[in-house]
C-alpha positions in Angstrom: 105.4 110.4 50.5 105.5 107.3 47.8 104.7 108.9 44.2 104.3 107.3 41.6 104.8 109.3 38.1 102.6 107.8 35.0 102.7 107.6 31.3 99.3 106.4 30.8 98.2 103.1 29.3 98.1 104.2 25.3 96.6 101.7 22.6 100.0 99.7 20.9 98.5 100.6 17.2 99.2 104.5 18.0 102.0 104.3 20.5 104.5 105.6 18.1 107.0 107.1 20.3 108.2 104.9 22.8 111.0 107.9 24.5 112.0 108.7 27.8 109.3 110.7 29.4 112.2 113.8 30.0 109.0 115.6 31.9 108.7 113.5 34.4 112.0 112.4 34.6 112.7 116.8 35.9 109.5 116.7 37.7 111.2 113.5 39.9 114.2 115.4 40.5 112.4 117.7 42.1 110.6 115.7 44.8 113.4 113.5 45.3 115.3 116.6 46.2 112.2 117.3 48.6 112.4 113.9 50.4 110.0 112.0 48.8 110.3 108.4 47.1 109.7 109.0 43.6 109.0 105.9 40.8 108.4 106.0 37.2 105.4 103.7 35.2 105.8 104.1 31.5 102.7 101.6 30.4 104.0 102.3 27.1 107.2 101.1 27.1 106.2 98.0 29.4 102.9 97.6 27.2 100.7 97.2 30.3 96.9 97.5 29.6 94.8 98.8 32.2 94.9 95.1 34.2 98.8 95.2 34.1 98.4 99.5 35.3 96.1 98.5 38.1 98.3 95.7 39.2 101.7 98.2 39.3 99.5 100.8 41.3 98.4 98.1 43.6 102.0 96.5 44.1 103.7 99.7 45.0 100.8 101.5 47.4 101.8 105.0 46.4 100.5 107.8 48.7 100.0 110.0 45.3 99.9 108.9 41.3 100.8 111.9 38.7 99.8 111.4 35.3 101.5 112.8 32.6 98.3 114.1 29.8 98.5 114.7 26.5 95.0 115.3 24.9 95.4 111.7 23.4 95.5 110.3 26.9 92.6 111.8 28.7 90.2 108.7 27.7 93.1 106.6 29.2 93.4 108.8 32.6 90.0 109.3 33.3 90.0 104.9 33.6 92.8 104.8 35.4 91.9 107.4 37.5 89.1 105.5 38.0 91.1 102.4 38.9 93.2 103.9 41.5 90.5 105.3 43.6 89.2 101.7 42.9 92.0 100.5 44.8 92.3 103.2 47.2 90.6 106.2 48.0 92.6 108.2 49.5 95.5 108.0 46.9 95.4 111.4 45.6 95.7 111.8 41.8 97.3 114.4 39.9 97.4 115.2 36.5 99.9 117.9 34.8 101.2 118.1 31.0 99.7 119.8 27.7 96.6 118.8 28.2 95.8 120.3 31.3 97.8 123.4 30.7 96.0 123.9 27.5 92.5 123.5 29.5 92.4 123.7 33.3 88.8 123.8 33.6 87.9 121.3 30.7 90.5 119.1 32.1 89.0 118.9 35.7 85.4 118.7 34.2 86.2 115.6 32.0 88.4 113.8 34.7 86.5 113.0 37.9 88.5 110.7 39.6 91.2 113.3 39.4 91.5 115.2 42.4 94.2 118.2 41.0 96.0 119.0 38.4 98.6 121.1 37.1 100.0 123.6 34.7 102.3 125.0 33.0 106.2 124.0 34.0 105.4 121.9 37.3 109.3 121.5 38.6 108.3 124.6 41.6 104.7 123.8 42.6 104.6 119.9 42.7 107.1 119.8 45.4 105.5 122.5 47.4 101.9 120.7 46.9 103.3 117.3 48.2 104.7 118.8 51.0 101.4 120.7 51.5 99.5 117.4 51.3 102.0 115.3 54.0 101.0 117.9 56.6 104.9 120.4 56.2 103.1 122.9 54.1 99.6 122.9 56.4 102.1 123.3 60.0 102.9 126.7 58.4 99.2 127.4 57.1 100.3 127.2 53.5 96.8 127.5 51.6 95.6 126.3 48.3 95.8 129.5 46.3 99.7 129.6 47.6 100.8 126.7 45.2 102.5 127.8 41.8 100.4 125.7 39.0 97.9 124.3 41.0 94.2 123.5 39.2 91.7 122.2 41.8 87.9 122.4 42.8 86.5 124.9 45.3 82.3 123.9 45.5 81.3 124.0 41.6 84.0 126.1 40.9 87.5 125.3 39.2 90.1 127.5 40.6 93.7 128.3 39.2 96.7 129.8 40.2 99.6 131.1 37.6 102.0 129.0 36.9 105.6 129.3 37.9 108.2 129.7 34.9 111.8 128.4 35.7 114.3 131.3 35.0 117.0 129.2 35.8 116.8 126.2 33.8 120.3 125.0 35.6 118.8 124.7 38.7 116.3 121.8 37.9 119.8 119.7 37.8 119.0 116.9 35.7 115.9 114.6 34.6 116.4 111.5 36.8 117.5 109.2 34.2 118.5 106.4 36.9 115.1 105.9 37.0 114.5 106.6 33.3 117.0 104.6 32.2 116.9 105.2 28.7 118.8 101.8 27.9 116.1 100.2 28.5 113.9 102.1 25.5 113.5 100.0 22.4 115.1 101.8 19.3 111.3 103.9 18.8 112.6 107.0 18.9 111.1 110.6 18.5 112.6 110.7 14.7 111.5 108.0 12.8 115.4 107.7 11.7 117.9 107.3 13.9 121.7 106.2 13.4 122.9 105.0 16.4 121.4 103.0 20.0 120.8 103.4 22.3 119.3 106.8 22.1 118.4 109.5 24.7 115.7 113.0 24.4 117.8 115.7 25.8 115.8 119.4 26.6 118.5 122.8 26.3 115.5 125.5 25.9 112.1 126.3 27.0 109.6 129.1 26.1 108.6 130.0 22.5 108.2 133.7 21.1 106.7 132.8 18.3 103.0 133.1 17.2 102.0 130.1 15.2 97.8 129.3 15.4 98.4 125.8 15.6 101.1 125.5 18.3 100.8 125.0 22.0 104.2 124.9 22.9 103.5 128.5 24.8 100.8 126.8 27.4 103.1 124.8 28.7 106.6 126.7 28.9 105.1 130.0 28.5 106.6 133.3 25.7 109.9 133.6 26.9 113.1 131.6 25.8 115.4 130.5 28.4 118.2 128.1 28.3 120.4 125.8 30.1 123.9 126.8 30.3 126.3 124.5 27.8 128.7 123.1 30.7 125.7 121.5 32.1 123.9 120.1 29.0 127.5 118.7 27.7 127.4 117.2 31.8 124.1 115.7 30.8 125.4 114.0 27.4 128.8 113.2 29.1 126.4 111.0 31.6 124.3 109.0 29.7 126.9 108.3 27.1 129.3 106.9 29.9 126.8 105.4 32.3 123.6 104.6 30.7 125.7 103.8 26.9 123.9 106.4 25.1 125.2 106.6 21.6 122.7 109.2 19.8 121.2 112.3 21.6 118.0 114.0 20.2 117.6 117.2 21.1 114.0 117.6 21.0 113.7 121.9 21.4 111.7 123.4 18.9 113.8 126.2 19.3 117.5 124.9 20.1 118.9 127.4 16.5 117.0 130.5 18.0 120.2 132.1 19.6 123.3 131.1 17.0 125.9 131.7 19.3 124.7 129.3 21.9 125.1 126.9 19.2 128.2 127.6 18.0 129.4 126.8 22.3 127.9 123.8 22.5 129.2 122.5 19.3 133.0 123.7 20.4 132.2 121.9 23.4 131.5 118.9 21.9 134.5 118.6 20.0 136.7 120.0 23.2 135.3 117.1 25.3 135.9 114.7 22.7 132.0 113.6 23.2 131.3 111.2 20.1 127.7 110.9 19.9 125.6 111.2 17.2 122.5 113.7 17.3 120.2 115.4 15.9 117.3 118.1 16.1 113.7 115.8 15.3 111.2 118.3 16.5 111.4 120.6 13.9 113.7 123.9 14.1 112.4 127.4 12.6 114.3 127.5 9.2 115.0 131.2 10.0 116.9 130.5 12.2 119.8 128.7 10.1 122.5 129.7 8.1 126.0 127.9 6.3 127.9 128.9 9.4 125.8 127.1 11.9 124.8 124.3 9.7 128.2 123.4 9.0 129.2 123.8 12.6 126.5 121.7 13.8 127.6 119.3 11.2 131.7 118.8 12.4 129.9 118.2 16.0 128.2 115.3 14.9 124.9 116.3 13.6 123.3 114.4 11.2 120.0 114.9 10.7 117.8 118.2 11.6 114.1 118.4 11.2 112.3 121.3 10.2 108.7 122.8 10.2 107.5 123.8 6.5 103.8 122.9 7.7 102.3 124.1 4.3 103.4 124.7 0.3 100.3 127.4 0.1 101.7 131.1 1.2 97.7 131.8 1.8 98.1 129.2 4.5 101.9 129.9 6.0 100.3 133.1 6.0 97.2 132.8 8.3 98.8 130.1 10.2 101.6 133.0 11.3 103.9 131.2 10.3 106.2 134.1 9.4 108.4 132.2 6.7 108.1 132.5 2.8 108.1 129.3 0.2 111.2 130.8 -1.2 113.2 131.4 1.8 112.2 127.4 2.6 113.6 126.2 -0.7 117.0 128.1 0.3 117.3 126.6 3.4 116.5 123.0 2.8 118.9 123.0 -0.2 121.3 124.7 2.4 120.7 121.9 5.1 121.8 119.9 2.1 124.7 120.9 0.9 126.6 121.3 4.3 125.6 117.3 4.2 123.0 117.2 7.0 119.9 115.3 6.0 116.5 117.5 6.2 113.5 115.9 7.8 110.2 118.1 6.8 107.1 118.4 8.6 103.2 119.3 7.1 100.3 119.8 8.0 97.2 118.4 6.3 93.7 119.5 7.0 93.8 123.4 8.5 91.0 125.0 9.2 91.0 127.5 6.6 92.5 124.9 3.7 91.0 123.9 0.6 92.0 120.8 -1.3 93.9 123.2 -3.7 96.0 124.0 -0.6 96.9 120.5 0.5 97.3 119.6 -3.0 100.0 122.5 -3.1 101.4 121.4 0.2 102.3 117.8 -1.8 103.8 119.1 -4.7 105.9 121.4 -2.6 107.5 118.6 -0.6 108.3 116.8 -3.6 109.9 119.8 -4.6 112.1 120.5 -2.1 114.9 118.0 -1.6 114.1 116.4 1.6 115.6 112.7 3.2 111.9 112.3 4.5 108.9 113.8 5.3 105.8 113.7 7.8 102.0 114.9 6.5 100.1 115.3 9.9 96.8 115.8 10.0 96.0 119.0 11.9 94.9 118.4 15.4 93.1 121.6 17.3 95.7 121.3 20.6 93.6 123.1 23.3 95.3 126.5 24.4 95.8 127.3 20.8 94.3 130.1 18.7 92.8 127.6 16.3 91.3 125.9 19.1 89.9 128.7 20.9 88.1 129.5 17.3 86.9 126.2 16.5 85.5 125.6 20.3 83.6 129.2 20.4 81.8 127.5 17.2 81.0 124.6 18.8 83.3 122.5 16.4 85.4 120.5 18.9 84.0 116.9 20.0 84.9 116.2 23.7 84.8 112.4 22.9 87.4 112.4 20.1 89.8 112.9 22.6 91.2 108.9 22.3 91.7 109.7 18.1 93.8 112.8 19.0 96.8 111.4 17.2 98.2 113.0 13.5 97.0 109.7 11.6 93.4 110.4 12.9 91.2 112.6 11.2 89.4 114.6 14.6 88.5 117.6 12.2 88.3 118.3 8.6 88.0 121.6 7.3 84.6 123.0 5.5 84.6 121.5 1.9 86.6 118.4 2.9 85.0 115.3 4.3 87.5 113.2 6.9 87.3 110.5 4.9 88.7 112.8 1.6 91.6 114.1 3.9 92.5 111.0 4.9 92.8 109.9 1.4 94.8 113.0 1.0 97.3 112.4 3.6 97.9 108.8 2.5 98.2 110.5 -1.2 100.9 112.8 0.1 103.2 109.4 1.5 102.6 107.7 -1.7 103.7 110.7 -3.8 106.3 111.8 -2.1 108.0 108.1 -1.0 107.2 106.3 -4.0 109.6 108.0 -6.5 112.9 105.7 -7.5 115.3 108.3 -6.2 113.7 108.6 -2.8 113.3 105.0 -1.8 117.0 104.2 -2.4 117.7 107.3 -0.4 115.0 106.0 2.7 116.6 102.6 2.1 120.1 104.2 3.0 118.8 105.7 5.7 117.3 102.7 7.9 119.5 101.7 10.1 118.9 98.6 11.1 116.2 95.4 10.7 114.6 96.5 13.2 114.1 99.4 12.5 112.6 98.6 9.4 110.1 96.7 11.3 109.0 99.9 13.4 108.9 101.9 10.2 107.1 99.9 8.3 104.3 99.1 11.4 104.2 102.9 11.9 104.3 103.5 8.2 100.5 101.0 8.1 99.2 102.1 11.2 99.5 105.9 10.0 97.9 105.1 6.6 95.1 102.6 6.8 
């Protein structure tokens, strides 16, 4: 079969991180490996509206489109759903990702045009489906309820099996990157700083133990941690450093420190193959997890930069989000990251539900405190699948149709007390305190690596305040 993989169409003013899409990138390896022809669409990166999607649909007559859905693009999907049945019928669309995996039923009940979706880790069951769908899996009376993942609509009903979680993260292989082709990316990246280009997202770990409210990193990769073995990521690097000119990796696990050891063997590895590329950790690692050793380890590797999630200065808050981290054992570790030379990115949240303006006020003058390189104040989304969103939805306090503002510069809820526009001010408070101070913009102005990427700062930098 002809499939064609999709980062949805996604307004320029909020497309912020213009990466390899490493998910689809895996879930192409998979049905390549199965014997199908498998092509990649990022809209984003080509900056296709919905004329230019329908166009590339029509051009390459896929047999099946695959969306990639992050609550932020379900507006988008459901149109270009739309538009492919438009073009033709019997294309069957798929959609998989957080969204979906967060909300099966919610999903298929806001997407008509979508005839299944997926989720949870969708590397076992999308292969099996396809082949299902081209006739291989019906020859052998392969039903529905057989496929690992698989969210589709029986009469009124939406039905669901469990996902499949990879044990063996090796045997994925690796994301297809000569279809990803991270070269091509503009120098966007996940971090807002980077040091070197071109740059590539590299994935070690799935699963996360941990009980945070706000998080929905479980729904998709479910509780438990597993990891790729460190011959084959430092295969990975070794690759798109020599054939795709990759000079800085991010490594985008929330939970790459969890297991210290591991660490310690990739770094050695590193060194031992004499890999010189820069990287660093930009989705935020549990401070917890770090110590001198590591730090300093990480550091002789070629780490330069490691992002970490403080979320909030008020211990009320850490508290009820689960957070399980105190404000003291934050200001050890971020004057730790410092002094082994690595530069600490922080990340907040502004806006949860059970904050008062006391507590975001708190939050500010913590990460002024703390001796952070930068700092990101989010405004608290309620991710479906999470605790906070199960709470908020049984009172009937999530709007379907904010789904197109689901970004962290976009205020989708406010807590009781606060009105969105008073949060928003808030947030844009927090940049101007925490940026504007002498010693901080001459550090920032170090930082920036390039003209260019002064120009995406400072157009992300507008877009996220006003």
């Amino acid at each position: 079969m002809k499939i064609l993989l999709v980062v949805p169409v996604r307004e320029e003013k909020i497309a912020y991180y213009v990466t390899p899409p490493l998910g689809l990138g895996y879930l192409a390896t998979s049905l390549r490996r199965a014997g199908h022809e498998v092509d990649i669409l990022d809209c984003i990166r080509l900056r296709l509206d919905f004329s230019g999607f329908k166009e590339a649909v029509r051009s390459r007559q896929p047999d099946l489109v695959g969306f990639q859905t992050f609550s932020s693009d379900m507006i988008s999907v459901r149109r270009s759903a739309e538009i492919v049945k438009g073009l033709r019928p019997d294309i069957v669309t798929v959609v998989g990702g957080p969204h979906p995996s967060g909300d099966p039923a919610g999903t298929m009940g806001f997407l008509p045009h979508v005839d299944y979706a997926f989720h949870g880790e969708g590397e076992v069951g999308l292969p099996v489906f396809v082949n299902y769908l081209e006739g291989r899996g019906k020859a052998i009376g392969l039903p529905e309820n057989a496929i690992p993942g698989l969210i589709w609509r029986r009469d009124s009903r939406v039905e669901r099996n469990p996902p499949a979680f990879i044990e063996d993260l090796d045997s994925l292989g690796m994301p297809s990157w000569d279809i990803l082709r991270p070269q091509d990316y503009p120098p966007a990246p996940h971090s807002v700083i980077y040091k070197s280009y071109p740059i590539a997202p590299v994935m070690i770990t799935r699963g996360c133990p941990f009980p945070c409210t706000f998080c929905a990193a479980h729904t998709i990769n479910g509780r438990k941690m597993r990891r790729r073995s460190v011959p084959r990521v430092l295969d990975e690097i070794e690759l798109l450093h020599t054939a795709h000119g990759v000079n800085e990796i991010q490594i985008i696990d929330d939970n790459f420190t969890i297991d210290r050891e591991y660490v310690h063997r990739f770094c050695s590895g590193l060194i031992e193959r004499r890999l010189t590329v820069d990287w660093c950790c930009p989705n935020g690692v549990r401070l917890d997890t770090l110590d001198e050793e590591l730090l300093r380890d990480m550091k002789r590797a070629g780490a330069y930069r490691i992002a970490v999630g403080i979320e909030s200065g008020s211990q009320r808050i850490l508290d009820h989000m689960k957070k399980q981290q105190k404000k003291e054992m934050v200001r050890e570790k971020v004057a730790l990251i410092r002094k082994v030379g690595l530069r600490p990115h922080g990340f907040f949240i502004l806006g949860y539900p059970e904050e008062t303006v006391n507590d975001i006020r708190q939050t500010i003058a913590f990460a002024c405190e703390l001796d952070l390189e930068t700092a990101g104040f989010s405004l608290f989304l309620p991710l479906v699948g999470t605790e906070t969103y199960n709470v908020l939805a049984s009172q009937g306090r999530i709007m379907s149709d904010t789904w197109g503002d689901f970004i962290t510069s976009r205020v989708v809820y406010a807590p009781e007390g606060i009105t969105p526009g008073q949060l928003k001010r808030l947030q844009r408070t927090a940049f101007f305190r925490f940026y504007l101070r002498p010693k901080y913009l001459v550090r920032f102005a170090r930082s920036i690596s390039s003209v260019q990427n002064l120009k995406y700062l400072a157009k992300r930098a507008l877009s996220y305040l006003f």
